[in-house]
N, CA, C and O atoms as CSV, one atom per row, in Angstrom:
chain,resi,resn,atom,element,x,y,z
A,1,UNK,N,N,0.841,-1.177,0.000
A,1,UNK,CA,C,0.000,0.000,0.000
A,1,UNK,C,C,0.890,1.246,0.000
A,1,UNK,O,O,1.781,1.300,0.848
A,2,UNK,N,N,0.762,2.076,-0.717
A,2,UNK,CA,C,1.457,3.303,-0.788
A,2,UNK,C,C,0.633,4.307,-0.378
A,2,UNK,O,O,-0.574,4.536,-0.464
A,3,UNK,N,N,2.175,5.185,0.378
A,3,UNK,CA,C,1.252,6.583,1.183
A,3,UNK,C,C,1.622,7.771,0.829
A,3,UNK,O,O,1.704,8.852,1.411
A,4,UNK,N,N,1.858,7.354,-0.351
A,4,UNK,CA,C,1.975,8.976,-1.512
A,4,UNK,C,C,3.350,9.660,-0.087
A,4,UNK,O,O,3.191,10.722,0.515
A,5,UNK,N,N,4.214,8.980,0.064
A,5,UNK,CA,C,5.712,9.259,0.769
A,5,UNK,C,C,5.360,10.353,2.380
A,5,UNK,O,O,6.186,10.927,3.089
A,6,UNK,N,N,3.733,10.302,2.525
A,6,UNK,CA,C,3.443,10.622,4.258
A,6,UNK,C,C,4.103,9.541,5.022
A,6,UNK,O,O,4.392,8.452,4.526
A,7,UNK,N,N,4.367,9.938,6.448
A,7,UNK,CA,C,4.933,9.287,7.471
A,7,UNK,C,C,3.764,8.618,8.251
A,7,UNK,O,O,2.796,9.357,8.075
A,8,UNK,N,N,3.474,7.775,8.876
A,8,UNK,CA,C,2.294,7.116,8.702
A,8,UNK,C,C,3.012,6.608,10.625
A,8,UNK,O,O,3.945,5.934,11.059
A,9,UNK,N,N,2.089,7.281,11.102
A,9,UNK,CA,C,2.717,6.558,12.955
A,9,UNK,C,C,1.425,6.178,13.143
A,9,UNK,O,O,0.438,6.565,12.518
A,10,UNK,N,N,1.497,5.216,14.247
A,10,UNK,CA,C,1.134,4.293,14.839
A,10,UNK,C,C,-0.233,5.168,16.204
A,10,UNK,O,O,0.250,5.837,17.117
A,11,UNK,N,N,-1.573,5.030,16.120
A,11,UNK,CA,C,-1.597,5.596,17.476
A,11,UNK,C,C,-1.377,4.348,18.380
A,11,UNK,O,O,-1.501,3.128,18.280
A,12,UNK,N,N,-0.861,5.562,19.623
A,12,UNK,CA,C,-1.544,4.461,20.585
A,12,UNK,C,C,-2.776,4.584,21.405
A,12,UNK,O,O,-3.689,5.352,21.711
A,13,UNK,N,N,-2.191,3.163,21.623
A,13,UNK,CA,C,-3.916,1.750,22.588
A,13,UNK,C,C,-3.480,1.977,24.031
A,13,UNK,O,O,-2.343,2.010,24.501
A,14,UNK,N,N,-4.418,2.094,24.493
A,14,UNK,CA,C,-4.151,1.897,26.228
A,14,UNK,C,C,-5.587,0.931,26.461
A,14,UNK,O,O,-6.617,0.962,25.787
A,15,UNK,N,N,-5.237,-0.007,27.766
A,15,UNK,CA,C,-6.479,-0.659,28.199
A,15,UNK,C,C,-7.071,0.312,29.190
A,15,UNK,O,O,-6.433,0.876,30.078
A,16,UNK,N,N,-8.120,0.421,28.990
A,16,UNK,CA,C,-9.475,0.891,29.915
A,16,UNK,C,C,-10.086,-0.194,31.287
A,16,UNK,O,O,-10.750,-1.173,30.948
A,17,UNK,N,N,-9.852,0.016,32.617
A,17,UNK,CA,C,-10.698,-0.575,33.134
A,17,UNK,C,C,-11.930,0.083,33.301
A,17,UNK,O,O,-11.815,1.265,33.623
A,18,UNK,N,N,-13.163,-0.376,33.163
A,18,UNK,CA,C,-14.211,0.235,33.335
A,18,UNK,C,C,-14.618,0.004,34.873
A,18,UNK,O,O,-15.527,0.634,35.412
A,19,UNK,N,N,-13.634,-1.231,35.688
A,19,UNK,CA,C,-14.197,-0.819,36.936
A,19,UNK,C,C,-15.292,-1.938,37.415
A,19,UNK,O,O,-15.748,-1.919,38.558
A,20,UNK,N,N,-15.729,-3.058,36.295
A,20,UNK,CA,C,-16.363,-4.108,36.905
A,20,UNK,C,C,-16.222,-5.162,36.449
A,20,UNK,O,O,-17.187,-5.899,36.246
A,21,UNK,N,N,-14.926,-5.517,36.158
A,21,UNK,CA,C,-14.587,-6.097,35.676
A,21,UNK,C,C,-14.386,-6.355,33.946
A,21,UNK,O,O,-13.849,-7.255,33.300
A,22,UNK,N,N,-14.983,-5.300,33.632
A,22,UNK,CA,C,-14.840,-5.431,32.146
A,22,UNK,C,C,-13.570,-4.480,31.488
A,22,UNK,O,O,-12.871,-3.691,32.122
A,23,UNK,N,N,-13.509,-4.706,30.436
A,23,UNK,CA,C,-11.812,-3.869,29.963
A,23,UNK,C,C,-12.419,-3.609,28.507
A,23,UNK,O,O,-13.439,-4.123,28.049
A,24,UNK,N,N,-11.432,-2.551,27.785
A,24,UNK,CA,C,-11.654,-2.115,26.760
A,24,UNK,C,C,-10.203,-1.907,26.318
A,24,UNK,O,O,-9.379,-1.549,27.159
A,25,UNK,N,N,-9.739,-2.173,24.663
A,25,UNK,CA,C,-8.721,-1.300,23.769
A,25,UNK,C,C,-9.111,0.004,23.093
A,25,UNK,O,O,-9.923,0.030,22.168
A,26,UNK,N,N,-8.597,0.932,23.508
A,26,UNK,CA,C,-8.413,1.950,23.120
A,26,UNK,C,C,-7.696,2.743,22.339
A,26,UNK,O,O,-7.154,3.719,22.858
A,27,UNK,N,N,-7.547,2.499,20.974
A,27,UNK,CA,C,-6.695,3.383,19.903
A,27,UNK,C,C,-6.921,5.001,19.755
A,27,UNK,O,O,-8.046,5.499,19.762
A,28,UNK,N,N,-5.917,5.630,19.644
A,28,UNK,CA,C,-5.997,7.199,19.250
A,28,UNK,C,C,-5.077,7.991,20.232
A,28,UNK,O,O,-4.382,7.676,21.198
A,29,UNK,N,N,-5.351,9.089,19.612
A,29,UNK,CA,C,-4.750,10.366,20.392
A,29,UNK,C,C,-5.144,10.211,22.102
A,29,UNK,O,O,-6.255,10.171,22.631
A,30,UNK,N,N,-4.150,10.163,22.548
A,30,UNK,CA,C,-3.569,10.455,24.053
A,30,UNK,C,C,-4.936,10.767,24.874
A,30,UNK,O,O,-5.415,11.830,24.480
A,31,UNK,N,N,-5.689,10.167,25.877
A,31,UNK,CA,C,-6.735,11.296,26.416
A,31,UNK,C,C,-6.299,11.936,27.197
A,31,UNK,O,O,-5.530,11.582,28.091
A,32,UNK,N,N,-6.925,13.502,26.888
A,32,UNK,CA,C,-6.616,14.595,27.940
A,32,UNK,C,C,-7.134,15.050,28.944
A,32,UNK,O,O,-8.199,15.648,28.792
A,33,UNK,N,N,-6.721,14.959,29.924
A,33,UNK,CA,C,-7.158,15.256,31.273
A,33,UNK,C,C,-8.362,16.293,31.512
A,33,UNK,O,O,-8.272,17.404,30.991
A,34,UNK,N,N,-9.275,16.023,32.141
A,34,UNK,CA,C,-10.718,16.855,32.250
A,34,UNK,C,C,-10.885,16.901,34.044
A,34,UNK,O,O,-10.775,15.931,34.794
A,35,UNK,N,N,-11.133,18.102,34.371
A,35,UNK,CA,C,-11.396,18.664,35.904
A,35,UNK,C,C,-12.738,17.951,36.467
A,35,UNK,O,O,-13.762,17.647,35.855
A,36,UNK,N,N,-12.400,17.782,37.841
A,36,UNK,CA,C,-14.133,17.033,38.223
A,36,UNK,C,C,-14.842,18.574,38.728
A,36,UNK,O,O,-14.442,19.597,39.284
A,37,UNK,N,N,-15.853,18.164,38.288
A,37,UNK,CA,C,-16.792,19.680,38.040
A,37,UNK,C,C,-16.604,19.620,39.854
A,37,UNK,O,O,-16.557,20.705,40.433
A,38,UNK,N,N,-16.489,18.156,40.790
A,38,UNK,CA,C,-16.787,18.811,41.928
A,38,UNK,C,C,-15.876,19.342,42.988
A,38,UNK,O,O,-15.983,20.305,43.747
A,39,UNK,N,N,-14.712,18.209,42.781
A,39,UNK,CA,C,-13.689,18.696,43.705
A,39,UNK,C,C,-11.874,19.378,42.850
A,39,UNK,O,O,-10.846,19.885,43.299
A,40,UNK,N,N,-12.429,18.942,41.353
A,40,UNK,CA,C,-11.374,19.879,40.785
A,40,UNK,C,C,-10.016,19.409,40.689
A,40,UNK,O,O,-8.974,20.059,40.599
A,41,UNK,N,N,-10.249,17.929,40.729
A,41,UNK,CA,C,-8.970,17.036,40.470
A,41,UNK,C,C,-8.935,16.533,39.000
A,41,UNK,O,O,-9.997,15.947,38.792
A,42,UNK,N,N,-8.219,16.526,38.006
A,42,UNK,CA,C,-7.636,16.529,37.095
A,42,UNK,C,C,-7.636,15.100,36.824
A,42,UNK,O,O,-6.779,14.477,37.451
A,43,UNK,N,N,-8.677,14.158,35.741
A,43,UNK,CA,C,-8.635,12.990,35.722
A,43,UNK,C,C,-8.443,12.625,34.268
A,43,UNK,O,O,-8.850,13.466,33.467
A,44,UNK,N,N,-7.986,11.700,33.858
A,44,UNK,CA,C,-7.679,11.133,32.255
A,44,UNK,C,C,-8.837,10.420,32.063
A,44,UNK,O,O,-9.526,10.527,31.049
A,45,UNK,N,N,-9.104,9.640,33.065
A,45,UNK,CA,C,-10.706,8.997,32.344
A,45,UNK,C,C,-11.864,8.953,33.491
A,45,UNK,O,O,-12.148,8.071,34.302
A,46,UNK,N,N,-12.537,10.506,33.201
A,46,UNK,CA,C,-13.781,10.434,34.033
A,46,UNK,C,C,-14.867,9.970,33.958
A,46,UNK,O,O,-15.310,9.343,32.995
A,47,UNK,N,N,-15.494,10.254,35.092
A,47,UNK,CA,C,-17.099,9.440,34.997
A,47,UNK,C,C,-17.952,10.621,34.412
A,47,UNK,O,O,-17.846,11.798,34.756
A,48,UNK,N,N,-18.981,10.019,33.293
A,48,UNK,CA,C,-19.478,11.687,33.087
A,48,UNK,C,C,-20.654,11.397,33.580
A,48,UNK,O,O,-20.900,10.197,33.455
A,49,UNK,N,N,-21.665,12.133,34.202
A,49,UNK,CA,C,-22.963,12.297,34.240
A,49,UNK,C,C,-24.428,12.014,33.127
A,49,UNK,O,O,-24.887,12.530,32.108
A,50,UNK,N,N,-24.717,11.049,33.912
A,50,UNK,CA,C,-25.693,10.337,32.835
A,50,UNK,C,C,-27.030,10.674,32.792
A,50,UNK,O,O,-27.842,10.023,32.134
A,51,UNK,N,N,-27.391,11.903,33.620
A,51,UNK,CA,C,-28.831,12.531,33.550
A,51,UNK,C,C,-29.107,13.130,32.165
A,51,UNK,O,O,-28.375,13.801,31.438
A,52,UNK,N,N,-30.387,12.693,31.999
A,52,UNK,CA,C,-31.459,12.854,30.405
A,52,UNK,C,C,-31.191,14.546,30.787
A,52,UNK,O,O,-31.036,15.084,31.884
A,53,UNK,N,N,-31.209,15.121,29.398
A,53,UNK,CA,C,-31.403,16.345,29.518
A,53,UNK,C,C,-32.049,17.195,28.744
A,53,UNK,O,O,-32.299,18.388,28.914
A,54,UNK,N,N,-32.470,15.979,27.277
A,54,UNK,CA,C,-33.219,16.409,26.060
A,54,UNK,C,C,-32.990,15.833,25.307
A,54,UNK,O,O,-31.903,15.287,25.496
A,55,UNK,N,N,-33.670,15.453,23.942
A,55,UNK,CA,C,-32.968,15.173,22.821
A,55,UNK,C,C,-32.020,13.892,22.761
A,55,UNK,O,O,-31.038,14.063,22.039
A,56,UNK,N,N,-32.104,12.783,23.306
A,56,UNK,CA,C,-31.103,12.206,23.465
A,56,UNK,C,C,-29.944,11.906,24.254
A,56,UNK,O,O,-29.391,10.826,24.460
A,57,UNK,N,N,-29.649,13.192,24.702
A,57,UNK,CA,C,-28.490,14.011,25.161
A,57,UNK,C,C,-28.069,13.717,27.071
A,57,UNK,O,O,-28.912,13.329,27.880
A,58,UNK,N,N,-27.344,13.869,27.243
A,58,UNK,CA,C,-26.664,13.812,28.932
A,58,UNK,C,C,-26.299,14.549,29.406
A,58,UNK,O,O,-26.001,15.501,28.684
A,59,UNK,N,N,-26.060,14.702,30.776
A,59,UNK,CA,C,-25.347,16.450,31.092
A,59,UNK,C,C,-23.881,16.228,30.996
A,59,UNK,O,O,-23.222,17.266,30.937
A,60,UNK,N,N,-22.987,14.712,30.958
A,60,UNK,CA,C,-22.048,14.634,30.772
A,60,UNK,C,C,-21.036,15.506,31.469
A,60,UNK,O,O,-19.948,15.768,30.956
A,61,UNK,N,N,-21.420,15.952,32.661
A,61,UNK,CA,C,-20.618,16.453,33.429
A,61,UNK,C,C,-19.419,15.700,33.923
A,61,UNK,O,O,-19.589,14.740,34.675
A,62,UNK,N,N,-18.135,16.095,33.526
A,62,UNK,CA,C,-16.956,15.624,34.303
A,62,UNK,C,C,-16.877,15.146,35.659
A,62,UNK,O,O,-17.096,16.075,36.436
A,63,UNK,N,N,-16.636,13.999,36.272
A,63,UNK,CA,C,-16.240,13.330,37.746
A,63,UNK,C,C,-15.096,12.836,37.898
A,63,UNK,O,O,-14.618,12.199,36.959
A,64,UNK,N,N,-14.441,12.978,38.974
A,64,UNK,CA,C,-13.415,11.778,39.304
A,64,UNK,C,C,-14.623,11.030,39.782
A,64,UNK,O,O,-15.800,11.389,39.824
A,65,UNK,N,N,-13.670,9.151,40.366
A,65,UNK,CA,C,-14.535,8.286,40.507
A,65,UNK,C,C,-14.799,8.840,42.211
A,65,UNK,O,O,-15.690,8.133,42.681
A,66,UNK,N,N,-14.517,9.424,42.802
A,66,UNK,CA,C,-14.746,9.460,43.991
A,66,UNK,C,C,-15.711,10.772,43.827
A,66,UNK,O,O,-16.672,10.213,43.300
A,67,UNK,N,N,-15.871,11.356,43.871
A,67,UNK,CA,C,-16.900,12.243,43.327
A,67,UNK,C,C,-18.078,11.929,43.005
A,67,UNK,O,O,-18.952,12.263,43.805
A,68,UNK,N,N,-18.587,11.039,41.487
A,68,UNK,CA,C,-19.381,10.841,41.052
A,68,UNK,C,C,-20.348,9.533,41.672
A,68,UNK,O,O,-19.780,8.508,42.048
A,69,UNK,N,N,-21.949,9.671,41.747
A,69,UNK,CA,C,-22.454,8.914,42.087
A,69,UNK,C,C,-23.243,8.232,41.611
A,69,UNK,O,O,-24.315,8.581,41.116
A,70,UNK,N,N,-22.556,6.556,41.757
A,70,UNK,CA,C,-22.619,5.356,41.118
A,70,UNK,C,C,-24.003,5.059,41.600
A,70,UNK,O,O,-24.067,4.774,42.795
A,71,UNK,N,N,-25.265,5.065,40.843
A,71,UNK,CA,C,-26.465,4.277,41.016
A,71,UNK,C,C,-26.798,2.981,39.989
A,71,UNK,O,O,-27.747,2.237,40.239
A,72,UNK,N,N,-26.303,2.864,39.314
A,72,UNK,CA,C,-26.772,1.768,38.730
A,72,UNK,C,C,-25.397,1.084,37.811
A,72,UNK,O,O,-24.611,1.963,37.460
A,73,UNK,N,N,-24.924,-0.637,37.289
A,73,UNK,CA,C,-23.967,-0.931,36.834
A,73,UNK,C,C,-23.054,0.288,36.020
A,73,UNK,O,O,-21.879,0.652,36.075
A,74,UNK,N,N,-24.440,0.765,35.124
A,74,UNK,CA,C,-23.260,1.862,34.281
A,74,UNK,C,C,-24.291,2.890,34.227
A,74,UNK,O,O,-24.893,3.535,33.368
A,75,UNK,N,N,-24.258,2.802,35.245
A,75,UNK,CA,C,-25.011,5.120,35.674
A,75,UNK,C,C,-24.369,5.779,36.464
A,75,UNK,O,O,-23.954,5.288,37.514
A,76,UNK,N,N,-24.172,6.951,36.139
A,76,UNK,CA,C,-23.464,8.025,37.661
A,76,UNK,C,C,-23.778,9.156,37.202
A,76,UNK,O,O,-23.868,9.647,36.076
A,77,UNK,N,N,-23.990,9.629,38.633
A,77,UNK,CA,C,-24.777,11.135,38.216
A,77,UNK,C,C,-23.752,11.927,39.200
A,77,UNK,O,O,-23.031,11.586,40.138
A,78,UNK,N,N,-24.119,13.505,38.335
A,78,UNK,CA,C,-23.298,14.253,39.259
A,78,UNK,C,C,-23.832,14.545,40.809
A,78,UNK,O,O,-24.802,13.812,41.000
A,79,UNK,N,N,-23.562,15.302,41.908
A,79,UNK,CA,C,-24.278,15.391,42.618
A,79,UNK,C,C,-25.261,16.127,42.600
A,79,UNK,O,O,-26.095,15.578,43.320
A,80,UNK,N,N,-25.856,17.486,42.016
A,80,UNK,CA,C,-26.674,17.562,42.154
A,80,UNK,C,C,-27.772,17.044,41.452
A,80,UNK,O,O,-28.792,17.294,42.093
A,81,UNK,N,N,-28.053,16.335,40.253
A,81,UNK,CA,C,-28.856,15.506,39.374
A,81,UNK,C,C,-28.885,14.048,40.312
A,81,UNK,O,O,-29.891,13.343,40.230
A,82,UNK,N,N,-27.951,13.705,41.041
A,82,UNK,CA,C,-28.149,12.493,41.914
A,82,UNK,C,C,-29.039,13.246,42.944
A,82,UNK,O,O,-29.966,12.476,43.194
A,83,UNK,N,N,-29.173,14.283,43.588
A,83,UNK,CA,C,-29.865,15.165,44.884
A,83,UNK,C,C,-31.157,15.293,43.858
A,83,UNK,O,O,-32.123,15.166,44.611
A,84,UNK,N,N,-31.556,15.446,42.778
A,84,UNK,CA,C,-32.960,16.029,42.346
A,84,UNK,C,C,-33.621,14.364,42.108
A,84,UNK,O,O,-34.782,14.086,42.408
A,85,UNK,N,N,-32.802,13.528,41.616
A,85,UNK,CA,C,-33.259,12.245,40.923
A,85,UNK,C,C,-34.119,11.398,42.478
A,85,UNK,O,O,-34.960,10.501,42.513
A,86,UNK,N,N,-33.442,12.172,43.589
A,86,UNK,CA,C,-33.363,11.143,44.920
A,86,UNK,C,C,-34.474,12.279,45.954
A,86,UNK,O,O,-34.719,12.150,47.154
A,87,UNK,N,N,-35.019,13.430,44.943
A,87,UNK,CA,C,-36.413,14.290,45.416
A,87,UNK,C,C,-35.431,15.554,46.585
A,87,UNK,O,O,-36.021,16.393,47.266
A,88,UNK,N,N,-34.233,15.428,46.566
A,88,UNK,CA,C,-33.644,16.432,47.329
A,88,UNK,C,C,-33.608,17.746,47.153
A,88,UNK,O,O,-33.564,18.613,48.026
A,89,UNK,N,N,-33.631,17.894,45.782
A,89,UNK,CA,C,-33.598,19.351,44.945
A,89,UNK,C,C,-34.478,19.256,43.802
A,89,UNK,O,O,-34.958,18.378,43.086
A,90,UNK,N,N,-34.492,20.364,43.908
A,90,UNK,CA,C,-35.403,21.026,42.719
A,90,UNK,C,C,-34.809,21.639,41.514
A,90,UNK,O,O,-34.038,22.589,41.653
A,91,UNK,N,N,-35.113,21.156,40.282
A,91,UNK,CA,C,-34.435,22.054,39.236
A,91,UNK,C,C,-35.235,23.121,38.812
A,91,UNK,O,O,-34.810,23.917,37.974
């Protein structure tokens, strides 16, 4: 196969634990570190927030894992969408 004389690199794969035992390969560009919306620690692979918000869509808010709250195998909400979901707050 010819690459018209481009330099052609390799990305890299890192494994993913997701944390319940399951794993993932991961090809591409490097992931870059994202802030937890709550306590502001700097994580490479956060939990994002899985509250409906319209359209399809999530609030996808940034967590570290200590932060974010785990309700279901693969749900976590931020805290306050975990406080409204659980009748604590009001949006």
């Amino acid at each position: 196969m010819s690459t018209g004389g481009a330099i052609i690199t390799a990305m890299p794969c890192r494994n993913v634990d997701h944390g319940d035992g399951r794993h993932a390969i991961v090809c591409g560009p490097p992931a870059r570190a994202r802030k937890c919306i709550v306590c502001g620690v700097s994580t490479k692979e956060p939990k994002l927030c899985d509250f409906p918000v319209g359209k399809g869509k999530t609030c996808d808010a940034p967590m570290c894992r200590a932060c974010a709250r785990h309700t279901d195998p693969d749900t976590d909400f931020c805290p306050r969408h975990d406080d409204f979901m659980k009748g604590r707050l009001k949006l």
